[in-house]
N, C-alpha and C positions, 0 to 999 in steps of 0.2 A: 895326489896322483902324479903331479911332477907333469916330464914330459910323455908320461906314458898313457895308452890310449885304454879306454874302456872295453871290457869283451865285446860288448855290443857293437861298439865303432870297430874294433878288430874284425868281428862275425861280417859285417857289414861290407868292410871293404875288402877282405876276401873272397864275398861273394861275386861283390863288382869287378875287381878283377878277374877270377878266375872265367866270369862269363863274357869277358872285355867288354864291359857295357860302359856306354858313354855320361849314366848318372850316377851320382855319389851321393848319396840323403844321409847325415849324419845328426840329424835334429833328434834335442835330447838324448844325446850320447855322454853326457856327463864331462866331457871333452872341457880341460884347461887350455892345455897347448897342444902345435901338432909337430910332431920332428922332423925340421928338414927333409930327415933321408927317407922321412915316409913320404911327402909329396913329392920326393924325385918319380916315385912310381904310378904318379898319377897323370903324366901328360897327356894320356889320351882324352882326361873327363871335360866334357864338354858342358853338363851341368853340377855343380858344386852347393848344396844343401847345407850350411852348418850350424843353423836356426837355434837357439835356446841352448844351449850352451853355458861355460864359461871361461871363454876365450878372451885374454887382455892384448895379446898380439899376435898377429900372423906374420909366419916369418918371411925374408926378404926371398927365401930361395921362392916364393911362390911364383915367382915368374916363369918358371920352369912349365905351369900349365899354359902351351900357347893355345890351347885350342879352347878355352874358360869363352864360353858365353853369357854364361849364367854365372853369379854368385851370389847366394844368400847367406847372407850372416848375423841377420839382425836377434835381438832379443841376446844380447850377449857380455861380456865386460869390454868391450873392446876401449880404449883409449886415444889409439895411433894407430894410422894404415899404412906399411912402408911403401916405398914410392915406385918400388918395382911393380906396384899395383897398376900404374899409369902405362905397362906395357902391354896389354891385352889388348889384342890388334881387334880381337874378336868379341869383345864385353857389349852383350847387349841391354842387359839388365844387374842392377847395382843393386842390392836393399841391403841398408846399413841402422835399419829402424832400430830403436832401443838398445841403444847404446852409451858411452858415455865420451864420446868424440869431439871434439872441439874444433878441430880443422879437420879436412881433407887431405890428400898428395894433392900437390896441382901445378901445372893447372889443365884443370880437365880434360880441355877441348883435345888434348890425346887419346882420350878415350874417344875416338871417330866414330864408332859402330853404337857407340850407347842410345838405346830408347827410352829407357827407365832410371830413374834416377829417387831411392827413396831413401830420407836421411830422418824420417819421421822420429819424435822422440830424443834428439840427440842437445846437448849444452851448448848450440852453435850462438856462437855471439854474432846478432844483430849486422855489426859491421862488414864481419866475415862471410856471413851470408850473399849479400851481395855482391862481391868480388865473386865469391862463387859461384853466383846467376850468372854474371857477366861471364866468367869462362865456360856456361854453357852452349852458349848463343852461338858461336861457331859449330856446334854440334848441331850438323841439318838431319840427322835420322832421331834427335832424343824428342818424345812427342808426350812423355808422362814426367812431370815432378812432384813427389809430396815432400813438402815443407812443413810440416804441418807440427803442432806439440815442441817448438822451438824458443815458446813465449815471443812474438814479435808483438810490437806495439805498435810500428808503420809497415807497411808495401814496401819491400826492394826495389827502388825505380827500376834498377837493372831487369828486372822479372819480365816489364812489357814489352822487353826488348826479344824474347824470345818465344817469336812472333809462331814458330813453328810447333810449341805448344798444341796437345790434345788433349788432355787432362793436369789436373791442376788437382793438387790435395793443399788446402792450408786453414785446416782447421786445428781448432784447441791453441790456436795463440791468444793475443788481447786486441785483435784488431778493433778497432769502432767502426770505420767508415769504411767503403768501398771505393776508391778511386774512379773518375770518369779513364783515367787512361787505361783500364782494364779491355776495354774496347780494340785494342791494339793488339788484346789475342786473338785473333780474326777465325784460326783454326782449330779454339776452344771446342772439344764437347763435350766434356766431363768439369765440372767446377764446385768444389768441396770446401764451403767454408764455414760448415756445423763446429758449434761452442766457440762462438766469438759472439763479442758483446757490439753487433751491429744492429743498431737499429731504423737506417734506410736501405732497401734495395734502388741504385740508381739506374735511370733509365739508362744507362750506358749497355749495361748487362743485356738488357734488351737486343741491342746493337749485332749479340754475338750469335747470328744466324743458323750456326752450325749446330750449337748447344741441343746435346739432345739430354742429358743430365743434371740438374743441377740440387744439392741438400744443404740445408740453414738448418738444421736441427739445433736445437737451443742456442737459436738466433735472440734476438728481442725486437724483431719485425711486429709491429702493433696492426699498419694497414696495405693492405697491398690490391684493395676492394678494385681499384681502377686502375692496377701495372699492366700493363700492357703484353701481358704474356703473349695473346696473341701475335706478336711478331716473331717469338720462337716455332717455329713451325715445324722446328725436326725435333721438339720434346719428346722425350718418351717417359720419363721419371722426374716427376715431382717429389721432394720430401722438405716439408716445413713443419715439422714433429714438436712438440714442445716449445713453442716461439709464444708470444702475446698477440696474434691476432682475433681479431672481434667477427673478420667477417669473410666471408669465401671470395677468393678472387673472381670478376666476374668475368673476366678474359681468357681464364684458363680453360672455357668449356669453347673456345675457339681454334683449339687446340687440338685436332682430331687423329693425333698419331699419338695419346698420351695410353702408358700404359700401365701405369703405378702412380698413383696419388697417397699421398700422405701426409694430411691435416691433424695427426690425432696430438691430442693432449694441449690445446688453446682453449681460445671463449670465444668460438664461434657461438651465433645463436643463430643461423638461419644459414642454409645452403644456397648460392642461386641456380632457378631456374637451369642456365644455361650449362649447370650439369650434364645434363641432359642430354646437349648436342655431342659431347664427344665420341658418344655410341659406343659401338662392340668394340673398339680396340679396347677399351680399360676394362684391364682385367682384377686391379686390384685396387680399393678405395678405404682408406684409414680415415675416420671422421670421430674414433673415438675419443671419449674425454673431452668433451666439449658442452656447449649448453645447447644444444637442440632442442626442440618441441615438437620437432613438425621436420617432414620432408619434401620437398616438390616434387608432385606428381611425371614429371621429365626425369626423375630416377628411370623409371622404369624402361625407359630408352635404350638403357645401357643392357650391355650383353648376360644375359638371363644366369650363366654361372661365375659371374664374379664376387671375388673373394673382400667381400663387405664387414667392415669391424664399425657397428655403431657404437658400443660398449660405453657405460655410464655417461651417456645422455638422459634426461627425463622427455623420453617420445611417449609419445602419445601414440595410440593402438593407431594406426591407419583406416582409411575411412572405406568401409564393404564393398566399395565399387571397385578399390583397388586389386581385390582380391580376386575378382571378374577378368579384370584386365590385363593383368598380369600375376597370375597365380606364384608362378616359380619365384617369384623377388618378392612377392609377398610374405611368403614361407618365410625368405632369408630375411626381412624387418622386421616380420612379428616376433623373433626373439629375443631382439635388444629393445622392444619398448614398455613402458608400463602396465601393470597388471589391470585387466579391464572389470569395473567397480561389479557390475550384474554379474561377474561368471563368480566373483569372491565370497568364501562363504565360512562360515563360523562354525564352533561343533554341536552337533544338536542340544538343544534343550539349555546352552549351557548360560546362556542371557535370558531368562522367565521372572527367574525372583531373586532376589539377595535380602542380606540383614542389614541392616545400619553398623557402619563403622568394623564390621565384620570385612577383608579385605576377600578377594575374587580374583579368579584368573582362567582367561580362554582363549582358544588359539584363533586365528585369522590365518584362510589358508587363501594364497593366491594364486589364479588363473590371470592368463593373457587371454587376448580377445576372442583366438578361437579354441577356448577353454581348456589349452594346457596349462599343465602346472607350474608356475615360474619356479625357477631355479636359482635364482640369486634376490637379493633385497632391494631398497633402495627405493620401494614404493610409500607414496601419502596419507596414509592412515592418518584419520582424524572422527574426534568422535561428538558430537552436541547434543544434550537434554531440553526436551521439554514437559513442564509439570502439564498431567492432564485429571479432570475431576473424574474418577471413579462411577460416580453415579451418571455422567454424562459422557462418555468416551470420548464423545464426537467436540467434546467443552476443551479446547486447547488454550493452554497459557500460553504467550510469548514464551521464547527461546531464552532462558536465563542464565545468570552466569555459573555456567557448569561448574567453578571451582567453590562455588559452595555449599553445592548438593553430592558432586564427583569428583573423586580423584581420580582422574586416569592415567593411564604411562602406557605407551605400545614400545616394546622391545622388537629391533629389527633381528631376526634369528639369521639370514641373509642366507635363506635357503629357499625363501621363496612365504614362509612361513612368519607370521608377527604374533608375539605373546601382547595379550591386553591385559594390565593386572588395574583393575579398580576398588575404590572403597566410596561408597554411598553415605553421605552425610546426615540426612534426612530420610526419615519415611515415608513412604506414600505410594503412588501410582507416576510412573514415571514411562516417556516417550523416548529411546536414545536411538539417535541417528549414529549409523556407521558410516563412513564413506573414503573411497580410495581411487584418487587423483578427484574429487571433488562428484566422484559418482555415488550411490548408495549401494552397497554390498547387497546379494544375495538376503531377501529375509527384511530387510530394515527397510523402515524404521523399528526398531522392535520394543512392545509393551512389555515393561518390567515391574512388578509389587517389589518393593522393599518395605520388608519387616521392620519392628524395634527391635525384635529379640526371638 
């Protein structure tokens, strides 16, 4: 395509011109390069769109936009920014995400007016980076940086020097640890440092009172049972999604401006209580993938329609009072918990008799506790024999070892539905317990004659 522009970016910026509007959105315009004498014609655009792409450079004439407060360029080939870039009196936001840049123009601090600064994604070497923090610190209006997807393996000391910080992106490097001098963003409230291989949170972070954000998504956080969340008190959003903890913070329900939690996919096994207290502002709660049994009664505290993910825990039905007390949250638990054993039932007639060594097969259909039908698998199906005399019913054998009277197998069909296929070893009069999550199904124990033939 050369220097020439696509119909689309043509259509585009004909429109923008002809209605003198101050934005240019050229995302996904198939756009290599742009010609000079086309951006002489843009000095009025005040925001500049040129997102996905495949742009290697932009030309020097682009100085020529003085009124550029915006420019987006990221997701593109870029290599080299020319330095007339440093004359935009007016740039308040920079994304230069996904690219392939190695330096900047610099040094920055001409960029006066910048807030944003996102270089997410780019080959910036380690040492470079730093210098580069340093020349942002003179900039008293920039309040967001993502650094993030850069591979760093340490903190740019420079970084805590720019103290004017309000969001912070540096995730997807190799950091491990967390510096106590983090503490020194006083005016942090956004702190983004999911897919790093950290495995303490230091009380330092604590320190940053302002913080109402903060996400460790595939951290390697194991405990965090006693951090002290409680002295964030402007939280609103929790996410610690995919990390190794075992057990629910218990400070975080001290916490009563929180309004997104997100624990799912650890090894929780127990929520605490102090859930509870944070009340109706949480509107959203991820606990899925986790090892629960059980919930605390102090759920139901919380504001009757929030948006609740138990999903593959092994819960247990909740206990009938619950359902008294708080009907509407009950509703929203009894979907994600195990199938209750008494509502579970089999298809008629289809366990009375069998033949020896002759194989068999019937379905198990599962109910939750208030006898809907479950929808997904993932329930305890388990089956046990015992020999009884014929002539005496009431004559029970001890419970013997099923696998050499019974072959059983339960296939999970994960529809809500388990196939049972068994073959009987022996003849006689026989007792077989069904049972799901260690209840007895529907019907069972049930008497079964097997045949020789």
């Amino acid at each position: 395509m050369g220097s020439r522009l696509s119909v689309k970016a043509k259509n585009t910026i004909k429109i923008a011109l002809a209605n003198d509007l101050d934005e240019l959105r050229l995302s996904g315009c198939n756009i290599k390069s742009i010609p000079a004498s086309e951006i002489k014609k843009w000095q009025n655009i005040r925001v500049l769109v040129l997102s996905e792409n495949y742009i290697v450079r932009l030309p020097n004439k682009i100085d020529c936009l003085v009124s550029l407060e915006v420019l987006k360029i990221d997701s593109n080939e870029l290599v080299g920014l020319p330095e007339s870039l440093l004359d935009f009196k007016k740039l308040r936001i920079l994304k230069l995400a996904y690219n392939k840049l190695t330096k900047l123009p610099g040094p920055l601090y001409r960029l006066g007016a910048l807030e944003r600064l996102n270089v997410f994604a780019n080959p910036l070497p380690s040492e470079y980076l730093s210098t580069l923090i340093r020349q942002l610190q003179p900039i008293t209006s920039l309040c967001s940086l993502n650094c993030g997807g850069v591979s760093l393996k340490s903190w740019p000391e420079t970084l805590f020097e720019v103290q004017q910080l309000q969001e912070l992106n540096i995730k997807r490097n190799q950091l491990t640890e967390i510096p106590d001098s983090i503490s020194n963003l006083v005016n942090l409230k956004k702190l983004i440092l999911s897919h790093n291989p950290i495995e303490v949170l230091p009380i330092s972070v604590s320190k940053l009172n302002k913080l109402t954000r903060i996400e460790c998504v595939e951290c390697l956080f194991s405990d965090l049972h006693q951090y002290p969340f409680d002295q964030l008190k402007e939280l609103r959003i929790v996410n610690f999604n995919s990390c190794k903890l075992t057990s629910f913070p218990f400070y975080l329900g001290y916490v009563t401006n929180l309004q997104v939690l997100d624990f799912g996919c650890n090894l929780i096994t127990k929520l605490s209580h102090t859930i509870g207290y944070i009340g109706s502002s949480l509107k959203k709660l991820d606990v899925s993938q986790n090892q629960l049994t059980a919930l605390p009664g102090e759920l139901s505290m919380l504001d009757l329609n929030i948006d609740l993910d138990l999903q593959q825990n092994n819960l247990r039905s909740p206990f009938k009072e619950n359902a008294h007390s708080n009907p509407q949250l009950f509703e929203a638990i009894i979907r994600f918990c195990r199938a209750w054993g008494p509502n579970c039932t089999i298809e008629k007639d289809a366990f009375t008799t069998a033949v020896k060594n002759v194989p068999g097969v019937f379905l198990l259909t599962a109910f939750d506790y208030i006898n809907r039908p479950r929808i997904s698998g993932g329930d305890i199906i388990e089956v046990s024999i015992t020999e009884t005399n014929p002539e005496n019913p009431e004559d029970k054998r001890p419970p013997i070892n099923r696998d050499s009277f019974l072959c059983a197998h339960t296939k999970d069909l994960k529809n809500g539905t388990y196939e049972i296929n068994y073959v009987f070893k022996k003849s006689g009069t026989f007792e077989v317990e069904i049972t799901c999550d260690s209840m007895q199904v529907r019907g069972s124990p049930f008497s079964i004659v097997v045949f020789d033939s």
